[in-house]
N, C-alpha and C positions, 0 to 999 in steps of 0.2 A: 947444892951438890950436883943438881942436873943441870945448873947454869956453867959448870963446868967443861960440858960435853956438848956444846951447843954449839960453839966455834970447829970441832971435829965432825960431830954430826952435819955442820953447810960443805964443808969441805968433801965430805963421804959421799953427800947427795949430789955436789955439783962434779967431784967426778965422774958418778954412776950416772948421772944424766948424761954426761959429755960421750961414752962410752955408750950410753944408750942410743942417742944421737947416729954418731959415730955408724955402731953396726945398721943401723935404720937406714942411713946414707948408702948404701953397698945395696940395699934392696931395692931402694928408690932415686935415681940418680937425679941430681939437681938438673935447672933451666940448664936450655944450650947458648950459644952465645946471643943466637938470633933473639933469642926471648931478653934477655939479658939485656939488650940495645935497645929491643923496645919498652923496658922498666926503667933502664935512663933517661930516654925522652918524655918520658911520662914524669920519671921525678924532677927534669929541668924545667918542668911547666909549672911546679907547686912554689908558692912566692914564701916560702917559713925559713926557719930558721935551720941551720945547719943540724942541728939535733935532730929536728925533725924528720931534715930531709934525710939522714942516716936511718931513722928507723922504718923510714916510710923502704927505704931501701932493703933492707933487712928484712920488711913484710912481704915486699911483692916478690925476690926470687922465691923460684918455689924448691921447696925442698931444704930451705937455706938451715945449715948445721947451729948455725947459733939462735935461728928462732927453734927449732924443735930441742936442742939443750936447754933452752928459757921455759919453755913450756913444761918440759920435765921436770926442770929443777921446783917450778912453782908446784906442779901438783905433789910429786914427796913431800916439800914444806906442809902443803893445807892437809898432807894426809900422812903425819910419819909414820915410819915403819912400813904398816899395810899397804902404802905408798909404793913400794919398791918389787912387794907380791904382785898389784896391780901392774907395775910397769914392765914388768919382767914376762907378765904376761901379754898382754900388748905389743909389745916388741915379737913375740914369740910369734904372735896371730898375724900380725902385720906382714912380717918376712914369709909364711908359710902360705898366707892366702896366694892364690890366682886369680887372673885377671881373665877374661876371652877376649881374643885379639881380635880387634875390628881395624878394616882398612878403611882409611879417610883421605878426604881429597884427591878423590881417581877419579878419573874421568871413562877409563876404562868399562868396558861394559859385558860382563860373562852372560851370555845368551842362556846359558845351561841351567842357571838361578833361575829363569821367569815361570819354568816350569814349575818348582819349588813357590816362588814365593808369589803368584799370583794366582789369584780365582780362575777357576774357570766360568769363559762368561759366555752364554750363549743370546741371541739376538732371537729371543719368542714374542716378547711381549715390548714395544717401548726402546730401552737404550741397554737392558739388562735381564735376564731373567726370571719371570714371575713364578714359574712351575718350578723352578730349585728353590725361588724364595716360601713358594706355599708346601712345600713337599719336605722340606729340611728340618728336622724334627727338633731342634737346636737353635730356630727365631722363633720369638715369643708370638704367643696366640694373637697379642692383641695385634700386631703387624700382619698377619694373617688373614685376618677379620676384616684390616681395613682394606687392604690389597683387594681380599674379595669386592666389598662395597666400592670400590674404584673399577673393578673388571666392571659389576651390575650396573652402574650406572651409563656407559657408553657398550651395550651387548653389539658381536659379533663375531665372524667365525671362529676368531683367532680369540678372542677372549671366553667363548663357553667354552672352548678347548680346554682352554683354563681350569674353567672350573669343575666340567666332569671328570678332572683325575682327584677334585678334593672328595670325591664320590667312596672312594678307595681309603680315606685317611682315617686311620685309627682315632682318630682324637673326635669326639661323637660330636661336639659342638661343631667344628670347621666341615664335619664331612654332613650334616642335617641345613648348615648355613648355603651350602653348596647348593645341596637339593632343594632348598627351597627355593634359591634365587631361578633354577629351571624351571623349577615349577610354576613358578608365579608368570613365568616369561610366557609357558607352553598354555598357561590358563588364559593369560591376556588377549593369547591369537586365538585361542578356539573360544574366547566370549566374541570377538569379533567376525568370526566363522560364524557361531550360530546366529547373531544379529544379522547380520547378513543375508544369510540364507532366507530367514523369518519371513525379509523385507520381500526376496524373490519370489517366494513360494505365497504371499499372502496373495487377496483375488486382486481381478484387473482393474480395479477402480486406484489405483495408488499410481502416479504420474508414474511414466517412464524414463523417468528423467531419474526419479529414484531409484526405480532399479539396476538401472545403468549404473549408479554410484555405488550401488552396492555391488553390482559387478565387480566392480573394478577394486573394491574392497575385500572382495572375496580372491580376485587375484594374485593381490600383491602378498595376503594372508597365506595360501598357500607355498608360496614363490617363501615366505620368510620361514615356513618351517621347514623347505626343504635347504636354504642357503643358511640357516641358520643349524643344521643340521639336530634339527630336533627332533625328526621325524626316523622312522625305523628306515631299513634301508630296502625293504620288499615295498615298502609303500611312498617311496620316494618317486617312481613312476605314475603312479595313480594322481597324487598330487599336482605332479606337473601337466598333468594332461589335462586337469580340475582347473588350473591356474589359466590354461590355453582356452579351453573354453570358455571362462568368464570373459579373458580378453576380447574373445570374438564378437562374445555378446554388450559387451557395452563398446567396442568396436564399430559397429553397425550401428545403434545408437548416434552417438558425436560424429560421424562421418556424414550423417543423414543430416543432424544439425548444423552444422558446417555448410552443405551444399543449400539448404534452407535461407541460414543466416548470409551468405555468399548473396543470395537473390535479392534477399530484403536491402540489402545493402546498394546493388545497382537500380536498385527501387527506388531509393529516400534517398538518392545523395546529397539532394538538396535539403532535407528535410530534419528536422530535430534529435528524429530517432535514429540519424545516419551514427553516432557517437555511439548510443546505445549498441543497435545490431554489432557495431564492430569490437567494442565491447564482449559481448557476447561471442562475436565470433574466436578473439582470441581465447577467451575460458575453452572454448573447444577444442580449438588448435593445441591449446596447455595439454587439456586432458588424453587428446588422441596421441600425440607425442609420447608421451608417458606408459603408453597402452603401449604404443609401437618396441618404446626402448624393453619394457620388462619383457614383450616377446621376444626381444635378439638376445637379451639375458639367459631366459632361458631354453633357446635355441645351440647360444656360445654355452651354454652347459652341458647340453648334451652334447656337444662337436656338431651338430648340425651349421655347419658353418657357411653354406650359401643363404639361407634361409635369415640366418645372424645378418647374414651383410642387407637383404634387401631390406630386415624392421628396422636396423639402425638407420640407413639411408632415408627412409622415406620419415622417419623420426626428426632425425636432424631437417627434412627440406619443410615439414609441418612448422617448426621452430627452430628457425637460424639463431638465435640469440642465446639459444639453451646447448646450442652445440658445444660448447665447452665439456658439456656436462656428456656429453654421448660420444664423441670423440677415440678416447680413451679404448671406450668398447671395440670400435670401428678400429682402431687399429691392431688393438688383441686380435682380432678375427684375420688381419690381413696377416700378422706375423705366425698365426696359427698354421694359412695356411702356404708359408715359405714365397710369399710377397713381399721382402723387404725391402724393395723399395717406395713401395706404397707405403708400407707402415713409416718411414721416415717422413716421407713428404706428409702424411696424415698428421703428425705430429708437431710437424714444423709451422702446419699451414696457421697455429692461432699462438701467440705468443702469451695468451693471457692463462696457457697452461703451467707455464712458469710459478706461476704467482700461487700454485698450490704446491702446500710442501711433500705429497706423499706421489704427488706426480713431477716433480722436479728433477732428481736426478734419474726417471725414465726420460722427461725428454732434452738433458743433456747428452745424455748416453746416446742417443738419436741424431742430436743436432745435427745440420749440415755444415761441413768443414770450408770455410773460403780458402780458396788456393791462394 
């Protein structure tokens, strides 16, 4: 009896697909021609047989009415009746959906978008910034964590900045991890503070040679918590005055060995110990340099800036070789004080400034122009 209705029943479904099709085709319009020419070229390359090459055709237009009729017609077969509820909805959902229209292949560029769709990006730390990345309540802890342990491992001004705002952070792990890395920083120099001092203050039987080193240990100690700004700021004076004096005193010190090691030297030219003394004389020259430059440091901090120019100078003529390294300084002071022509020429005089990358584009920015 129902093998009766089975011949009416394909006929019923392959209308209502065809019709299904059909209004689907008005929603979704077929290839244009250009796509159209590219699906021919592509079937004139497949080596099969004419059948084939028909269906192969038939697949790749898109939107093509006789594959979306086929596809319909098969799903009523494997699903009759509820087959047609299904499709009827489908159709319904397919025609009614929207799409968001995106534009492609513009070359075109709206300026007014960059605001919208990109970061803002400030230049604090590196190539991006650290203090939105440590401050943003919305990256996860553990990025935070590390970020910190990459600021602690390289400290200075710009990175403990860094990290006394995580001081302030709600989240009691990032703002305890904070403090401690200051902490341990602010312990490390005042253990070398009071070593230090120990070595000064003990009686005169301990070389002066010692003390001298601890001077100058006690100097640069000073000098790091107030550049390091770890220091209060009423006692930021105090410090550096702590710092001057150490330098004067192991100042005096290597300047006296120096003029010493100087004699012994036109002593023994001929002699064994001529390599030695001069040996020694440059460990001097090392150290008085070094004494020299952290005085114009902390001279160019204060703006004391005649005072900057004579420790730099006499720093650099102690150790030519190390002038690269003082250089830098010496022309901060010259551009400080609206000498810029000195600060160029100071710049230009060594070429091997180049070759550091955080002074690189100061001294192209400098360079002198060949006409």
């Amino acid at each position: 009896m129902i093998e009766n209705y089975i011949p009416l029943y394909l006929i019923i479904t392959l209308l209502f697909s065809y019709l299904s099709a059909f209004y689907l085709r008005k929603r979704f319009p077929g290839a244009d021609e250009i796509h159209k020419e590219l699906d021919n070229q592509t079937i004139k390359q497949f080596k099969r047989t004419k059948l084939q090459k028909y269906l192969a055709k038939v697949s790749l237009y898109k939107n093509n009415r006789f594959s979306a009729t086929f596809f319909i017609f098969l799903f009523n077969i494997a699903i009759p009746i509820v087959g047609y509820l299904f499709t009827i909805w489908i159709v319904w959902y397919l025609t009614q959906i929207k799409y968001e229209k995106k534009v492609t292949f513009t070359n075109i560029l709206d300026l007014n978008e960059f605001k919208n769709s990109f970061m803002k990006i400030e230049r604090v730390f590196g190539e991006g910034s650290m203090i939105n990345l440590i401050n943003n309540e919305y990256v996860p802890k553990s990025k935070k964590l590390r970020a910190l342990a990459t600021l602690a491992t390289n400290p200075s001004p710009s990175s403990l900045t860094i990290i006394k705002q995580t001081l302030s952070s709600r989240d009691d792990e990032i703002r305890l991890y904070g403090y401690s890395i200051l902490n341990n920083l602010e312990k490390k120099i005042n253990s070398k503070i009071n070593s230090s001092l120990q070595i000064i203050h003990e009686n005169a039987e301990i070389m002066a040679e010692e003390k001298a080193e601890a001077a100058m240990s006690l100097a640069f100690a000073y000098w790091e918590l107030v550049y390091m700004e770890l220091s209060h700021e009423s006692l930021k004076n105090n410090f550096l005055n702590s710092s001057m004096n150490y330098i004067n005193l192991a100042k005096k010190f290597y300047l006296q060995k120096i003029d010493i090691q100087a004699e012994e030297i036109e002593k023994e030219k001929e002699s064994l110990k001529y390599k030695l003394h001069k040996s020694k004389l440059h460990y001097y020259y090392e150290k008085a340099s070094n004494l020299y430059t952290l005085a114009g440091r902390i001279h160019l901090f204060k703006e004391e800036y005649e005072d900057a120019q004579s420790e730099f100078t006499i720093a650099k003529e102690l150790l030519p070789e190390n002038s690269t390294a003082i250089i830098p300084y010496l022309a901060e002071v010259y551009y400080n004080i609206k000498k810029y022509n000195i600060t160029k020429s100071v710049l230009n005089q060594y070429d091997s400034l180049r070759f550091n990358a955080k002074l690189y584009p100061l001294v192209v920015q400098w360079e002198k122009k060949s006409a």
